[in-house]
Residue, then its C-alpha position, 0 to 999 in steps of 0.5 A: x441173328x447168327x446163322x452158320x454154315x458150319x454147325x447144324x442148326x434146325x431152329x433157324x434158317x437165315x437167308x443171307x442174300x436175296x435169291x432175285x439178283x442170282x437167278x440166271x446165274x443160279x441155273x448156270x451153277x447148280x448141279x446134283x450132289x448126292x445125298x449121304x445114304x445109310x445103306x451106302x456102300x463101306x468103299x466110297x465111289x470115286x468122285x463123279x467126272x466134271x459135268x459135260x459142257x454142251x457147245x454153244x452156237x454161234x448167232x447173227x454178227x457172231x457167225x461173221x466175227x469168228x470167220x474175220x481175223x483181227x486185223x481182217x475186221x479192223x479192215x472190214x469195219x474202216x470199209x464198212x464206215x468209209x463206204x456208210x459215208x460214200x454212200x450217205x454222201x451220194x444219196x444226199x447229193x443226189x436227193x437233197x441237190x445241195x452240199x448240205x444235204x450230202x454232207x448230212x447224209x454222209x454223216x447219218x450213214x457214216x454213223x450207221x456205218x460206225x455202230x455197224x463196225x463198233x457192233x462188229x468188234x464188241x461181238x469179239x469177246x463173246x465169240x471168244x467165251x463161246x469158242x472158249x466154251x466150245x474149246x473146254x467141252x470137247x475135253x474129256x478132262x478139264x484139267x488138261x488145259x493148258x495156259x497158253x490154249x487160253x491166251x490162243x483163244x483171246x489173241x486169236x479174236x483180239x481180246x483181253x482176257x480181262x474183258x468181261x464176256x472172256x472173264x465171265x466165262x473162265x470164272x464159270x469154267x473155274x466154278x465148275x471145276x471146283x464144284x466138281x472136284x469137291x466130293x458130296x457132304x456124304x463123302x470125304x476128301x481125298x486129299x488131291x483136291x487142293x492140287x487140282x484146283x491149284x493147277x487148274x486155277x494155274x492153267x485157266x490163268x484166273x486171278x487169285x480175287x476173281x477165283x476166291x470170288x467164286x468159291x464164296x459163290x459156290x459158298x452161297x450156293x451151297x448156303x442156298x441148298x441148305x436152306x431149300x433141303x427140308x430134312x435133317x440129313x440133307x441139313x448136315x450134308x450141305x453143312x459137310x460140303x460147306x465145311x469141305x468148301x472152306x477148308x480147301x478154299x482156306x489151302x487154295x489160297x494160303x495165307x492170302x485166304x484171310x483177305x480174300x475169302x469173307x467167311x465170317x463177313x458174308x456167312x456171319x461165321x465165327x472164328x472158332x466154327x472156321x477153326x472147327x470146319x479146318x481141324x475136321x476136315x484135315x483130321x479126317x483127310x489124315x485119317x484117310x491117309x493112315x488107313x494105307x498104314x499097316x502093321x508093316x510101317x517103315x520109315x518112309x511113311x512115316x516121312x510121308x505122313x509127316x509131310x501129309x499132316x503138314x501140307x493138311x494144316x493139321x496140329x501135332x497133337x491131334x496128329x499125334x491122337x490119330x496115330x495113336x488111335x490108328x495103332x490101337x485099331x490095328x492092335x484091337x484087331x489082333x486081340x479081337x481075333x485072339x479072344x475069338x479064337x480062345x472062346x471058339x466053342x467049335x474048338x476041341x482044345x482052345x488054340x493058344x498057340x494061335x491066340x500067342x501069335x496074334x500076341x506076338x504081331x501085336x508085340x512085335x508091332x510095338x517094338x517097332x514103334x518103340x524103335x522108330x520112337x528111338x530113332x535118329x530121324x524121329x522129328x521128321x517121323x508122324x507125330x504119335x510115334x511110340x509105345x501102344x496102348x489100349x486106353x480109350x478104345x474098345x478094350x480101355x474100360x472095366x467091360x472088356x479086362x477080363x477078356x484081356x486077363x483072360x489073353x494075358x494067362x493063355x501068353x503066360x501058360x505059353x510062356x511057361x509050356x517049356x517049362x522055363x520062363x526065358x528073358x524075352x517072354x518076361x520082357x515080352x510079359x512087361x510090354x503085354x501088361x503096359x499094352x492091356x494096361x493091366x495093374x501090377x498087382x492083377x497081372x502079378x495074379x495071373x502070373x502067380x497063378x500059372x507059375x504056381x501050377x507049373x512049379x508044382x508040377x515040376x516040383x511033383x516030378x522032381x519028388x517022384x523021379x527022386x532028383x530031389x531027396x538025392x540033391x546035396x542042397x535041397x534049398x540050392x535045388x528049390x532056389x534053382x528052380x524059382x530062377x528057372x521059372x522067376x518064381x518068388x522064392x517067398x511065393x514058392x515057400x507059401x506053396x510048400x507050406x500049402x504042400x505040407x498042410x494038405x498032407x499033413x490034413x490026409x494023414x489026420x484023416x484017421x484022427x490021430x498020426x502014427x509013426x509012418x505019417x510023422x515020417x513022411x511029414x519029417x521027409x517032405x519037410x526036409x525036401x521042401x525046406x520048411x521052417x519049424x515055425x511053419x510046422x508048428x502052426x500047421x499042426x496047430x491050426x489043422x491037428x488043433x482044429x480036430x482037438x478043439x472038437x474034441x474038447x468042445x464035446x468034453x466041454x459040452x457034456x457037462x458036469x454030468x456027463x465027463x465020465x471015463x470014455x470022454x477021458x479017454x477020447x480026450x487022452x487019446x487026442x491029446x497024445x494021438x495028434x502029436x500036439x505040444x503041450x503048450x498047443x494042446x493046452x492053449x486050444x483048450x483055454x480058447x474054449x473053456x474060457x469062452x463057456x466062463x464068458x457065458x457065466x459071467x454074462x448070466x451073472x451079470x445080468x442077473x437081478x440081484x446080488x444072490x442070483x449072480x452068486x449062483x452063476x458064480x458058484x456054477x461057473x466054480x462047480x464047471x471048473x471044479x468037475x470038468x476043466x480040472x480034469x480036462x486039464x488033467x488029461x491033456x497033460x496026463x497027470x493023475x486025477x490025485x495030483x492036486x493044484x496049487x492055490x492062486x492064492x499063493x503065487x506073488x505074496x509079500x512078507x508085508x501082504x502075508x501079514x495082511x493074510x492075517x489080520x484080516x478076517x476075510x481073508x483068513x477065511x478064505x485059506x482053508x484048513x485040513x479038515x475042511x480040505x478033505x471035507x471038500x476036496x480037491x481044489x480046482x485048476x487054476x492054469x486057464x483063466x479069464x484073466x487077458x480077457x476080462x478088465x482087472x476092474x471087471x474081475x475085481x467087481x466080480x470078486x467083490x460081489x461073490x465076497x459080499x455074498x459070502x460076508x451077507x449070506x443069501x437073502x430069501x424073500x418071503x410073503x408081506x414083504x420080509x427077508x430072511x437072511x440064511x448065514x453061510x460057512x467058511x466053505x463059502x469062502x474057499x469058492x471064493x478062492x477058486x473064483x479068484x484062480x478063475x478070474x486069474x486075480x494075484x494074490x495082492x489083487x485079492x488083498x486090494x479087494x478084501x482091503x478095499x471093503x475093510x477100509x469102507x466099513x472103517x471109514x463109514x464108522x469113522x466119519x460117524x465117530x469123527x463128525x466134528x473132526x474133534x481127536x479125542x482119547x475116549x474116539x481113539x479108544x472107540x475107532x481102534x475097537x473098530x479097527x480090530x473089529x474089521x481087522x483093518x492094518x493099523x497103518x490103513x486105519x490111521x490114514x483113514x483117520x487122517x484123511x477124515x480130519x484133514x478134511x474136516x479141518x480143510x473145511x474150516x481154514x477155507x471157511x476162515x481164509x473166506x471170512x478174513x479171520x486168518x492171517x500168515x501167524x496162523x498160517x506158519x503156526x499151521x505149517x508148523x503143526x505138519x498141516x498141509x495147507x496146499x491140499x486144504x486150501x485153493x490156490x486161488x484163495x492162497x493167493x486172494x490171502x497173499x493180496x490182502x496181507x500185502x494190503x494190510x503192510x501198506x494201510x498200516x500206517x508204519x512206513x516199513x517194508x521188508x522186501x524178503x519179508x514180501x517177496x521171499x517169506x510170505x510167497x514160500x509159506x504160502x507156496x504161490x509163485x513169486x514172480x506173480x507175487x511181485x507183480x500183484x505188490x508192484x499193482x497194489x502199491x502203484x494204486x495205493x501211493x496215489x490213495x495215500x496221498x488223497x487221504x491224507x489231504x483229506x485228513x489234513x483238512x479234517x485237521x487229524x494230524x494222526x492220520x495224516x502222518x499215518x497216511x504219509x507212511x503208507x506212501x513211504x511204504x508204497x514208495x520202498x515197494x515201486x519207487x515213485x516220481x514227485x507227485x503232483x497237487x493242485x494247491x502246493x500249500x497243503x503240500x507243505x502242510x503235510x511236510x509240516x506235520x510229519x516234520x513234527x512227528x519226529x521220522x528218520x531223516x530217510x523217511x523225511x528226506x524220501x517224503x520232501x522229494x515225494x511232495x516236489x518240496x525245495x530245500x529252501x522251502x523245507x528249511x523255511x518250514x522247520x523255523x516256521x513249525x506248526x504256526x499255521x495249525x496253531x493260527x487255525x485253532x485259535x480261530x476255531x475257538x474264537x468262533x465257538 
């Protein structure tokens, strides 16, 4: 359980204390705050007068001790006892008839006596607190008081002011104070408290402990309110005045404050809740404060605030925050009333200029902040001092930017109204834009926008006044007046080409462009200064737009309908525009080509090869009938003008006697007769050839030349097909197809090659089905060749290409199987075999691996390194420094299972083998030279010296072999006298025992 003061809480309401110890004190504290109010006014009352203080009277002994001086009532009290003994003694005389009884007497009266004096002074300081009370209520305004009234008061009765009664009653007086100088929780500081209080405190002469003591009181009262309000509202206004409590108790007292106001010990507050009551209350005090700051702000106080947020315990950044927010207030009035004015619907004509002069304060009030920033002295300025912005107000989001889009284009027009943009608007521009914050690209917009509508303005009146056409230097004139307003001299040349264009589309308006209108077109592009490329693209995009919709109504006409208007139209816009040919002819391709794309897609989306070949030959009618001659009267040549074949263009000598020799191809050159039986051949200038992939033009190539080579297959009823054969005039559409689909003439011959080669090596492969050359095959391929008429040169790569892989087929089989060796191989390199193409690396390699086994499982001893490493590695073309490490692996394993089988033959008595064995370690020891090998019986060691000894070797090969087996000289020699005497001995038993 934690409950707080300081942060609403509705869930819990704790009682700290019990409420039976405070009750005569409560009714003395308590009084009437007033509640928060949502219909207050918007100036807060000022803070109510200290509650009025009635006098107390004085009662019995009290009337008496106020009337008697101190020393007076010493006196009275030293009479009042001697006369209790005088009396006490004579009455005791006088009855009791003895000295006893008038001693006792004196002493009971004497005692009467005493606590009648003792009575008389311990009355004093109540009748101080009462003439204290009595002496405060007649002040209209307490803090009047002075210290040394209150130490008059205690000196006149005689008592200290530490004396309980006395105590008591300037501790009420303290609490009262400060009840009421602390304002309602409705009701915020005013920033005089603490200093009332303080000299309050001062005059009242109250201890720091005993004055903390009551501001935890007042503490508890206000946790006691809280806990007795029965609404949200009430709630919260005492949690305010408990804040406001602990944040000018905290000021009261200093640094002391820590030790002498318990908050969190009492109240079971936290630290980060006093922090929040502190930091609150100072922020809204500075708040308070900044309100008396205008747009007018001078030095002194910005001094002033400084001091204020010192003496208000506030941090430099939230002070900073709340200046900056204060600014931006007093700045959002400005624009607030400027937008009212630009949107005012009682207004005629929007009152701009009032709207800038709001601007202006709101400028000229940012460059005095800008100035105090720059400032000698700006460390003892108020912290946030700078440049204003708008971010996080009411103009900081996306809702409000086009109201201050709309405020930035009325300062701009503003700025612009002379004319003439100065240096101060623009730099004035610069710090609006960093205000609004504005992006550089939308208020470079807005500024293009209005600077564009004025510069053709003054351009307008420079053309009609004729400044301008009399200017020596039109570009110098133009730079001029881009300075003048800080126009983008390249902005200024996209408005003269939006100048040249809208006149240049009201000269077309006609259809067509005479002298005059390419006159004034010259005029005014000389005046603006536009480049000829600029030119040049108007006409095409605007003049070409018009001779596109020509062109499309020639196009969509159809084969039928191009008749002579159409040509004229068509002449007529080619010329009338004033287009290039270059444009005119592009414009044209552009649509033509896309009605080709339509024929291409119906093609290929027909079922069958016929069907495509009819979409084909419509696609070669449209070119033939229409866009010849669409191209014909655009360049306005005569319709006897012939085209030259595509087929012509880019032939080599070498391709040209391809032209020949195959029979396709010869067909598709056409004769006299058949020219003029034809006709005229098609264009051949627009083509699909940046349009279409040169895999997809040669396909459809190909397609009509298989029509052409099948002819049409017709179906018929019960399933048959009759195939109708075509003449060669089939073949010169294919010429014109070939122009269409922009084909090279090498392209062509790759197409008629590419079919020839196919029907040659499906023929071949038939023939060669073994891979077997024979003269009878030769005789019978080269009847094919001419048949086809397929190039020698390509029919004897095919050939080739079917027997390398027949016989590549076979050396890998081989290879896999074991059954070639490197005499082969070289034997196969020698006859131009290309045994890198047959055979895998892999498998080169697997061959390389089982060769150098065989060297060390010969049983010779002998290794030639460039035989190994060099040889056998070129040959079969593999890398040899990978070649060396696989005969560095095999020999290291071989050496140690040469000398196992030869142990092993050694007792199978095979002295053969053994010798055979004992070189294949020689020869595993000439490839990775070895250390002395190691046996478990060093007998049969020497038994295998013997025996090689007696095969009769080199003396390399004995002496390489003595170190190989760890055999000493002396040991060696002893084994040559001895020989084979240890065989021999194991023979003659074998045969004794059979």
């Amino acid at each position: 359980m934690n409950p707080s003061t300081l942060t609403p809480s509705h869930t819990q309401r704790p009682l700290l204390l019990p409420s039976s110890p405070f009750h005569s004190r409560r009714r003395r504290f308590r009084v009437s705050l007033p509640r928060c109010s949502s219909d207050a006014a918007s100036v807060p009352p000022p803070p109510p007068p200290p509650p009025h203080r009635a006098p107390k009277d004085l009662q019995g002994i009290q009337v008496l001790v106020d009337k008697l001086s101190p020393p007076a009532r010493l006196a009275t009290s030293a009479v009042l006892v001697a006369g209790a003994v005088a009396a006490g003694y004579g009455l005791g005389s006088r009855f009791g008839a003895s000295r006893y009884a008038a001693i006792g007497g004196a002493v009971a009266l004497g005692a009467a006596g005493g606590a009648a004096a003792f009575a008389l002074n311990a009355a004093a300081p109540q009748v101080a607190a009462v003439n204290l009370h009595n002496y405060v209520a007649a002040f209209d305004d307490p803090a009047k008081l002075k210290k040394e009234e209150i130490e008059a008061i205690a000196t006149k009765y005689g008592v200290n002011k530490q004396d309980e009664a006395f105590k008591a009653e300037i501790c009420d007086i303290y609490s009262e104070f400060v009840t009421s100088v602390l304002p309602p929780g409705g009701e915020e500081l005013k920033g005089d408290e603490v200093d009332r209080i303080v000299s309050f405190k001062n005059s009242l002469g109250i201890d720091d402990p005993d004055a903390a003591a009551m501001h935890m009181e007042i503490g508890r009262k206000f946790f006691r309110q809280r806990l007795e309000v029965g609404d949200r509202d009430a709630d919260v206004e005492q949690r305010r005045a408990f804040q406001k409590l602990i944040y000018v108790s905290n000021l009261v007292f200093g640094d002391a404050s820590s030790f002498l106001l318990p908050w969190k010990r009492v109240f079971k507050v936290t630290d980060s809740q006093i922090e929040v009551a502190v930091r609150d209350n100072a922020q809204r005090l500075y708040a308070s404060k900044l309100k008396s700051v205008g747009r007018d702000i001078n030095a002194e106080q910005l001094v002033a605030l400084r001091e204020t947020q010192r003496l208000c315990h506030l941090s430099d950044e939230l002070a900073e925050n709340l200046f900056r927010e204060h600014a931006r207030k007093l700045v959002e009035e400005n624009i607030s009333v400027a937008i009212g004015i630009l949107k005012s619907r009682g207004r005629a004509v929007p009152g701009v200029s009032e709207a800038v002069a709001e601007l202006d304060r709101v400028l000229a009030f940012n460059n005095l902040l800008i100035s105090f920033k720059n400032h000698p002295d700006v460390d003892r300025f108020a912290r946030g001092v700078g440049p204003v912005s708008l971010v996080g107000g009411e103009y900081g989001g996306d809702r409000k930017i086009e109201d201050l889009k709309l405020l930035y284009r009325a300062y701009v027009t503003d700025s612009l109204s002379g004319g003439r943009m100065e240096d101060n608007k623009l730099a004035a521009l610069n710090q609006l834009r960093n205000i609004f914050g504005l992006g550089k690209r939308e208020a470079e917009a807005i500024s293009l926008e209005v600077t564009s509508k004025v510069y053709r303005k003054r351009l307008a009146q420079a053309a009609s006044e004729g400044e301008l056409e009399m200017a020596d230097s039109k570009a110098a004139f133009l730079q001029n007046l881009c300075d003048e307003l800080h126009f983008d001299p390249q902005k200024a040349g996209e408005l003269h080409e939006e100048i040249y264009r809208q006149k240049l589309q009201k000269c077309v308006a006609a259809g067509e462009l005479n002298d005059e209108d390419v006159a004034a077109l010259l005029r005014l592009r000389v005046m603006l200064c536009i480049p000829q490329p600029i030119v040049e693209a108007a006409h095409s995009d605007i003049c070409g737009s018009l001779f596109e919709k020509i062109v499309k109504e020639a196009i969509a006409s159809g084969v039928d309908g191009y008749d002579a208007e159409i040509q004229k139209s068509v002449r007529k816009a080619a010329h009338g525009l004033r287009l290039t040919r270059e444009i005119a002819m592009s414009i044209a391709s552009k649509a033509v080509r896309k009605i080709f794309i339509n024929y291409i897609k119906r093609a290929r989306a027909a079922g069958n090869r016929t069907e495509s070949a009819k979409e084909l030959k419509k696609m070669i009618a449209f070119n033939t009938l229409v866009v010849t001659k669409l191209v014909e009267d655009i360049k306005g040549e005569s319709t006897d003008v012939s085209t030259e074949e595509p087929v012509k263009e880019d032939v080599t000598q070498s391709e040209d006697e391809e032209w020949d020799s195959i029979q396709t191809l010869k067909k598709i050159r056409p004769n006299k007769e058949l020219m003029e039986k034809l006709g005229k051949p098609g264009q051949t200038e627009i083509t699909l050839k940046d349009d279409l992939p040169e895999r997809d033009r040669t396909d459809l190539y190909k397609t009509y030349l298989l029509f052409c080579l099948t002819g049409e297959v017709t179906r018929v009823p019960f399933g048959a097909q009759i195939t109708t054969k075509k003449d060669d005039s089939e073949y010169l559409l294919l010429n014109q197809l070939g122009g269409i689909l922009g084909l090279s003439g090498k392209e062509i011959v790759e197409v008629h090659r590419g079919l020839a080669e196919q029907a040659f090596r499906q023929q071949a492969e038939v023939i060669l089905a073994d891979g077997q050359l024979t003269k009878a095959r030769v005789e019978q391929l080269g009847n094919l060749q001419k048949q086809v008429g397929l190039p020698q040169e390509y029919a004897q790569k095919i050939i080739k290409s079917i027997t390398t892989t027949k016989m590549a087929a076979a050396i890998e089989t081989a290879v896999t199987q074991g059954r070639l060796n490197m005499k082969q191989i070289r034997e196969l390199k020698e006859a131009d075999v290309d045994l890198d193409s047959m055979v895998s690396e892999n498998l080169r390699e697997t061959l390389f691996k089982k060769t150098v086994d065989d060297i060390f499982s010969s049983g010779t001893g002998e290794f030639d390194d460039e035989e190994v490493y060099e040889k056998i590695p070129s040959d079969l073309n593999i890398n040899k420094e990978k070649a060396r490490g696989v005969v560095h692996e095999l020999a290291k394993s071989r050496l140690s299972n040469s000398l196992v089988q030869a142990v092993s033959l050694l007792r199978q008595r095979n002295r053969q083998g053994v010798v055979s064995s004992l070189n294949d370690l020689l020869a595993c020891d000439k490839a990775v030279p070895s250390q002395t090998v190691s046996w478990e019986v060093p007998e049969e060691l020497a038994d295998l010296y013997s025996i090689y000894l007696k095969s009769d070797p080199t003396p390399e090969n004995l002496s390489r072999l003595q170190y190989l087996l760890g055999i000493n000289d002396s040991t060696a020699a002893a084994l040559r006298e001895r020989g084979d005497r240890l065989l021999d001995a194991t023979a003659e038993e074998e045969k004794f025992v059979f």
